[in-house]
C-alpha positions in Angstrom: 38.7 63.6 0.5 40.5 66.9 0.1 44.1 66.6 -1.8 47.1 67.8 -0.3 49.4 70.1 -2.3 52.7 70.0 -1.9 55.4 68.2 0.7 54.6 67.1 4.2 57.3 68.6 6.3 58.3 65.6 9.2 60.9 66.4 11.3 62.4 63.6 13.8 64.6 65.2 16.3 67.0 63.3 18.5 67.3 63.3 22.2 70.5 65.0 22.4 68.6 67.8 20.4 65.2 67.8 22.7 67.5 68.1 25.8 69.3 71.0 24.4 66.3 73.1 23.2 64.7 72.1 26.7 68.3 72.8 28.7 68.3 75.8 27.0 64.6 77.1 27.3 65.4 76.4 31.3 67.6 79.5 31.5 66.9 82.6 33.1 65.7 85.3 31.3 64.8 83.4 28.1 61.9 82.3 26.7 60.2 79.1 25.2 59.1 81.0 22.2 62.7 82.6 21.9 64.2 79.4 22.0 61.7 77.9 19.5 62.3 80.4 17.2 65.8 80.0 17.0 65.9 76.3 17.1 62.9 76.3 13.9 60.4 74.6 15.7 57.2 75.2 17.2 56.7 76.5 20.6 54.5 74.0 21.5 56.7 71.2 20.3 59.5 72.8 22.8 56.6 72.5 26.1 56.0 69.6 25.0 59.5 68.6 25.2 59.7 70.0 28.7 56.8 68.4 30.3 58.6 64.7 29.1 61.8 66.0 30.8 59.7 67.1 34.3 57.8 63.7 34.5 60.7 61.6 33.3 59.9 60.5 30.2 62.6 62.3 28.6 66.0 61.8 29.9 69.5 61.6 29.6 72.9 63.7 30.2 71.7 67.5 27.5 75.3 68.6 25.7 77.1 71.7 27.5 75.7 74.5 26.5 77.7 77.4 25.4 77.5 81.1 27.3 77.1 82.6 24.1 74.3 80.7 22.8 71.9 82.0 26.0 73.5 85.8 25.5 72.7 85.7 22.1 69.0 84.6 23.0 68.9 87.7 25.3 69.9 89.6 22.6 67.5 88.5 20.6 64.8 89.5 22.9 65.9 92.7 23.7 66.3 93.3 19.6 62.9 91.9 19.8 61.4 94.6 22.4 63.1 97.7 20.6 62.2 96.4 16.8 58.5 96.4 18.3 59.1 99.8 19.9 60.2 101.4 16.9 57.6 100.3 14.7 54.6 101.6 16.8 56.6 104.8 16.9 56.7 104.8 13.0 53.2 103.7 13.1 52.4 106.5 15.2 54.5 109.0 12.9 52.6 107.8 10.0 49.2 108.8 11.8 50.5 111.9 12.6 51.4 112.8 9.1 48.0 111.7 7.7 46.3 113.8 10.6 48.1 117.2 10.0 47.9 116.2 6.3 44.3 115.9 6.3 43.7 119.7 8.3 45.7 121.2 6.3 44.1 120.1 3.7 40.9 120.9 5.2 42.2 124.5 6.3 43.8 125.9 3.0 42.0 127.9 0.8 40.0 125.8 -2.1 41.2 126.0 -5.5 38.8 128.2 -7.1 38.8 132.6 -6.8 38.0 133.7 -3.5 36.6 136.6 -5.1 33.4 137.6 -6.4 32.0 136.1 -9.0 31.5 138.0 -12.2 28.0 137.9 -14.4 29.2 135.7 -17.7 27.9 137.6 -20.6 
């Protein structure tokens, strides 16, 4: 049997946390993996947590949940969406670079004479 190294990470989460995470995964224009991220768990945990709330296995009255809290998840995403933007631009940038490198490399004169050779004696 194969040793584990290191610490087994076990998180217990209340129910006024799981109705929160799921209250705010709920709102428009913000998703499951947004709110995951933000909360430090996994996604799967969070749809997991939904699926109880829809068939009633998780209930009770979620905490109030502040305006800011779902702007700043909007935010995030649209941070998100432009961060990933910019790097395929750099990305592309960088290929460009390369590519023009590489001709001109190809297209410049070598480093020895371009003239004719003369008989050694």
């Amino acid at each position: 049997m194969a040793k584990r190294i290191g610490p087994v990470k076990i998180n217990s989460y209340g129910v006024e946390f799981k109705l929160r995470a799921v209250q705010l995964s709920n709102q428009a224009g913000v998703l499951v993996k947004d709110v995951a991220e933000s909360l430090d768990i996994h996604p799967f945990m969070l749809s997991k947590w939904r699926k109880q709330v829809r068939d009633g296995e998780l209930a009770g009255k979620p905490p109030p949940i502040e305006a800011d809290a779902v702007a700043e998840l909007r935010r995030l995403r649209e941070v998100e969406k432009q961060f990933k933007r910019l790097q395929m631009e750099h990305d592309l940038l960088k290929k460009a670079i390369r590519f023009a490198s590489e001709r001109k490399a190809k297209s410049s004169p070598s480093s020895r004479q371009t003239g004719k050779l003369t008989p050694s004696r």
